[in-house]
N, C-alpha and C positions, 0 to 999 in steps of 0.2 A: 769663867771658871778658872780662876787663880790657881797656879800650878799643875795644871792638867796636864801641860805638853811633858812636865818633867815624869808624872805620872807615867805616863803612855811611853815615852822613853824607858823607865824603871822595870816597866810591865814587859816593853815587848822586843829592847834590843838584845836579850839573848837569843830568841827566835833568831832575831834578823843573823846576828854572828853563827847559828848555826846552819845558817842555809849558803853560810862564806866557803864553805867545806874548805877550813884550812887557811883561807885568803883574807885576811886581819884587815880591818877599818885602817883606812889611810891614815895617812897624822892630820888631814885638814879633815877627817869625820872623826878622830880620836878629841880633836883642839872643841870639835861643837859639841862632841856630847859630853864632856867636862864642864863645859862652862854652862852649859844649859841644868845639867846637874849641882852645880856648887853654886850658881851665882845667888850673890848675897848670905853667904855661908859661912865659916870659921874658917874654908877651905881658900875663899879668895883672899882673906887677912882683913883688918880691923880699918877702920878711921876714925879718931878723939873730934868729935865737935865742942865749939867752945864759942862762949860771947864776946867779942872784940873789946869791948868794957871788961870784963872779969866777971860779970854779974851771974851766979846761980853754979851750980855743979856742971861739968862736962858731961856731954853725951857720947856714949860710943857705939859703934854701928858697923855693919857688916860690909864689906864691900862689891860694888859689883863687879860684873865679869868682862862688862864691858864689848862683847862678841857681837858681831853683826846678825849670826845668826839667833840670838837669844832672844826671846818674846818678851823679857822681863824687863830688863834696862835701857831696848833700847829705841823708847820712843823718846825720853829725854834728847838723845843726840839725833831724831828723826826732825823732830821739831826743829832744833837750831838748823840742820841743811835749810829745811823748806823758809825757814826765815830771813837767813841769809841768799835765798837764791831770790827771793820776793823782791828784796833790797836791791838785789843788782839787775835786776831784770828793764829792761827798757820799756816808757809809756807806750806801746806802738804796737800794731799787731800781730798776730806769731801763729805759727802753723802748727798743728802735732800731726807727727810723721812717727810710724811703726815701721820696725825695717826686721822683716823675717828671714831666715836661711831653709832653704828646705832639708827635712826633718834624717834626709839621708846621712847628712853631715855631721848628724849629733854624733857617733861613734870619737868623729875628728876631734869634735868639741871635749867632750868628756876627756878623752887623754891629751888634750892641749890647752885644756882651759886658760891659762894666762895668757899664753900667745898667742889660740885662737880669737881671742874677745877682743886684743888689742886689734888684731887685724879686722875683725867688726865693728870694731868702732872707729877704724881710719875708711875703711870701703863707706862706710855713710856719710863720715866730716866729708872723704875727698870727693863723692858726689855732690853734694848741699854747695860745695864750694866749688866745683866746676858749673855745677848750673848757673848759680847766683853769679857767678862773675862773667857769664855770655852777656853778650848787650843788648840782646834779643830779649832774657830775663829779665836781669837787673843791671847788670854791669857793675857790684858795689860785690864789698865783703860782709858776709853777714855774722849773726851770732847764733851759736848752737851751743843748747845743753841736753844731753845726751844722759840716758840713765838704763845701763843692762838690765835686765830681769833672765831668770832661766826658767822661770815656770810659768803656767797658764793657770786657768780657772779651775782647775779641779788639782792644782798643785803638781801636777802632770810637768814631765820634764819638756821644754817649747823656749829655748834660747832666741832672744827676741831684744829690740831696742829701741825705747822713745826716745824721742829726740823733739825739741820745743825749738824752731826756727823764725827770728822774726822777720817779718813783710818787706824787707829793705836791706839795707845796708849802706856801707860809707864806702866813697869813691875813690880812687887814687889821689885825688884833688883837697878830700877832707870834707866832703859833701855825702849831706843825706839822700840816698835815693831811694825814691818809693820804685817796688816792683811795677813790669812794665803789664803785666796781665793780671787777672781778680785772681787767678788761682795759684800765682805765687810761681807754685811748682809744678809741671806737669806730670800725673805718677807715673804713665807711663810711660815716659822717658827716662825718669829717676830707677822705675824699676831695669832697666836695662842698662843702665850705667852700672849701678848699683851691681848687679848680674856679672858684668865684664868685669869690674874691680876685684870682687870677693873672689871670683874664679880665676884671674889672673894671682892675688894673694895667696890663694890653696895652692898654686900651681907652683907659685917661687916658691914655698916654705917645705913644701916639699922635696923640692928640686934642693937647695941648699941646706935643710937637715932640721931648721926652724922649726918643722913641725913633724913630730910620730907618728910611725905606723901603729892605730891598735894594735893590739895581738891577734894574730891569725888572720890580719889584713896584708896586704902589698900596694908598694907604691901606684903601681900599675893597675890595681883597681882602683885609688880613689883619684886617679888623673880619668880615669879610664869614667868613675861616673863625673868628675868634673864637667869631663865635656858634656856625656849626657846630660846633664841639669841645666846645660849655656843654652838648648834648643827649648825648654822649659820656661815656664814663667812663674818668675818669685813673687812673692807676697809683699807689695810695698803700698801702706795704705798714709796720703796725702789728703789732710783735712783742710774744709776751707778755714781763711783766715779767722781769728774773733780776738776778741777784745779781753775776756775772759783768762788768762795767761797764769795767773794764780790758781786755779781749779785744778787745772791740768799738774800744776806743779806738785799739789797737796795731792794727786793721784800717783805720779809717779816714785814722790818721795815717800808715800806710805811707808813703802817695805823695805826701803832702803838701807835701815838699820836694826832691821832686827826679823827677816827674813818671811817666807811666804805666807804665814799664818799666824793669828795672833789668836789669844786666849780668849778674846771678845767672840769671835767666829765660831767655836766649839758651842755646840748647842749642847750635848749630851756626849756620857762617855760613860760605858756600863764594864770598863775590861775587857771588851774584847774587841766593839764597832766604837767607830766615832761619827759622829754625825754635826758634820760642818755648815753653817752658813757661808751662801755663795757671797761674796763680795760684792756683787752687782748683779743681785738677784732680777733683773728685770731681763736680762739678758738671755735668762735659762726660763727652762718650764717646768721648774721647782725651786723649790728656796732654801735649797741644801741639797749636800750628798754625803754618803756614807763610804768609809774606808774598813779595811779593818787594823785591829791596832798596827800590827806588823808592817802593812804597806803605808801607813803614814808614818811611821819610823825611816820606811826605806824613802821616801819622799823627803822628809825631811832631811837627812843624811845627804843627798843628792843637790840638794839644795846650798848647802853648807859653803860660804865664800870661799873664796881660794885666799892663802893668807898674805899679803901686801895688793892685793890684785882691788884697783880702782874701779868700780864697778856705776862711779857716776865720773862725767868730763864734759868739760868747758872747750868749746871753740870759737875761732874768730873773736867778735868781739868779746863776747863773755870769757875768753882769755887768761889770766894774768895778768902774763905780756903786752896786753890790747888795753889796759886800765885808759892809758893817754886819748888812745880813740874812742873809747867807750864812754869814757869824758866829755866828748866831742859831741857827739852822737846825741847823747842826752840832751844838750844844750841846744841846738837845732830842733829837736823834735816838741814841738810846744804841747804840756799837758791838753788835757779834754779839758771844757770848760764845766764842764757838770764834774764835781769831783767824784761824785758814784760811779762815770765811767773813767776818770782818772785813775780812779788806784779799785780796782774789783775783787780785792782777796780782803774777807771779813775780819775781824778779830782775830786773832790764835786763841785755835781753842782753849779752853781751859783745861787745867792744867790737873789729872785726879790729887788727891791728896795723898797719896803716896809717896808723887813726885814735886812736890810740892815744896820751896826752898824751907828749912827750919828758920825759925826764930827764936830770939831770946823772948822771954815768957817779962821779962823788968820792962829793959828797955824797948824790943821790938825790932831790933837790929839783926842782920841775918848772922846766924852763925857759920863760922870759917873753918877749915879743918886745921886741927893742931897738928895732926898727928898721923901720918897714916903709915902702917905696916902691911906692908904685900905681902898676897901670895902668890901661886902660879896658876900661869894661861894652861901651860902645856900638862896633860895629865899624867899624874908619877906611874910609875911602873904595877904601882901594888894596884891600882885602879882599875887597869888594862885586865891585870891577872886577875882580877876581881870577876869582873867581866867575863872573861874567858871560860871560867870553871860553871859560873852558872850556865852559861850556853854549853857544854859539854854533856 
């Protein structure tokens, strides 16, 4: 249903602004429902296409908005991540690991989002990389790519983090070593590590002012449930190895770029209810669920990136920094001799025609942009106040 989510935006963020009583959309819920509204519009500014030859008249075209949170534009840049992670990804085999926080801590989360995430995402690299470098494990540095999500299956707020670890690593030496056990990783140690790290993190950033108190919280309660949750057990799920390394990748990079729900998944949408397909309906005991429009507006808002905030990252080998080793690595690890299990990820999808590159209609050469005139990310003031009055 093509434009539906802007729909359901148009329809029902006055509700939502009037339930703010007074308390205004942030600038990173203000920056998403701008660009989810204008993209592709007069409102983002133009681009002139043109045939590299001269051949035929210029085409001109709307631009996008280019937001992570936007359902419209942004499987174009979904696509190149998953392609370029495909490429760099090592023949060899890789584990997927889910690294949960318990659900207390979401308060923390929401008023620290940049800082807190960063710190969820060093508690699992610096797990992954104290285990793997025990000699009991592996004894080697491995690779981790790592990709946040903040929602779950019903779009439901659930800040969570895949992470694709491969079965080895490289030694101090420059040597491949395979893991010393079938399971890689053991979860239940991982989850205890994992447990000590994040809890000792809350605990500095706190202590040192990194991280804020919500409102109508004190330090002293959230050291106070820190501890309680260290006697607890966190949610840390350790897959066996497989071969398969691409699946996973095109699972986590779905949403990567253009946020929890896409316009394919709306089944029906009458003004008022929406009615979603599950993602991975095998999992549920129905094959959809309903919202009404108001609460998948405030879902979606909740959702909304934090703006410079990295929400995919490279470790160890998969690096940067690590190209030289990760060079290395490759080169030691001899492909499969069947090339079906050599390279496991299919084709790239194709591609709808939408987003589909133009051509020249003569020659058949793709056309280039001449031209392009911007507009803005950030929404103008008459937009806000636009807003504001209808919800009043």
């Amino acid at each position: 249903m093509r434009g539906v989510i802007r729909n359901i935006f148009d329809d029902h963020l006055p509700t939502v602004l009037a339930e703010r009583e007074g308390h205004d959309l942030s600038e990173r819920e203000w920056r998403g429902v701008w660009c989810i509204a204008t993209c592709r519009t007069a409102a983002q500014g133009t681009h002139i296409l043109a045939c590299p030859d001269g051949h035929g008249p210029v085409q001109e075209a709307f631009n996008s908005c280019h937001h992570r949170g936007c359902v419209q534009c942004g499987w174009p840049a979904t696509q190149r991540w998953i392609e370029r992670r495909q490429a760099q990804i090592l023949h060899c085999a890789h584990i997927h690991t889910i690294w949960t926080m318990p659900d207390v801590f979401d308060p923390l989360w929401l008023y620290n989002r940049s800082t807190y995430t960063t710190l969820f995402f060093r508690a699992c690299w610096e797990t992954v990389q104290t285990l793997m470098a025990d000699p009991r494990w592996c004894g080697a540095r491995p690779g981790m790519l790592a990709v946040f999500q903040s929602w779950g299956d019903y779009t439901q707020r659930h800040p969570h983090i895949h992470a694709i670890v491969t079965a080895g690593g490289m030694d101090k030496d420059g040597h491949w070593q395979a893991p010393k056990h079938s399971f890689v990783i053991c979860a239940r140690v991982a989850m205890a590590l994992f447990r000590g790290k994040m809890r000792a993190f809350i605990l500095d950033g706190l202590a040192d002012g990194s991280l804020s108190c919500p409102p109508n919280t004190t330090q002293a309660h959230w050291i106070q449930e820190a501890n309680r949750q260290g006697l607890r057990k966190w949610n840390v799920h350790v897959q066996p190895p497989y071969a398969e390394t691409g699946r996973v990748i095109r699972y986590i990079g779905a949403y990567l770029k253009r946020g929890p729900l896409s316009e394919r998944r709306i089944e029906a949408y009458d003004g008022q209810t929406v009615r979603i397909a599950h993602k991975h309906s095998e999992k549920h005991n129905a094959d959809n669920y309903e919202l009404s429009g108001a609460e998948c507006v405030r879902r979606l808002l909740l959702h909304m990136p934090e703006p410079w905030l990295h929400t995919s990252r490279a470790y160890g080998l998969y690096h940067p920094a690590a190209a030289t080793m990760l060079t290395q690595a490759r080169s030691q690890i001899q492909p499969a001799a069947d090339a079906s299990t050599a390279c496991d990820t299919p084709p790239p999808a194709e591609r709808p025609v939408s987003a589909s590159p133009l051509c020249c209609p003569i020659c058949g050469r793709r056309l280039y942009v001449h031209l392009r005139i911007h507009g803005g990310q950030s929404p103008p003031e008459e937009f806000r106040q636009q807003q504001r009055e209808r919800a009043a």
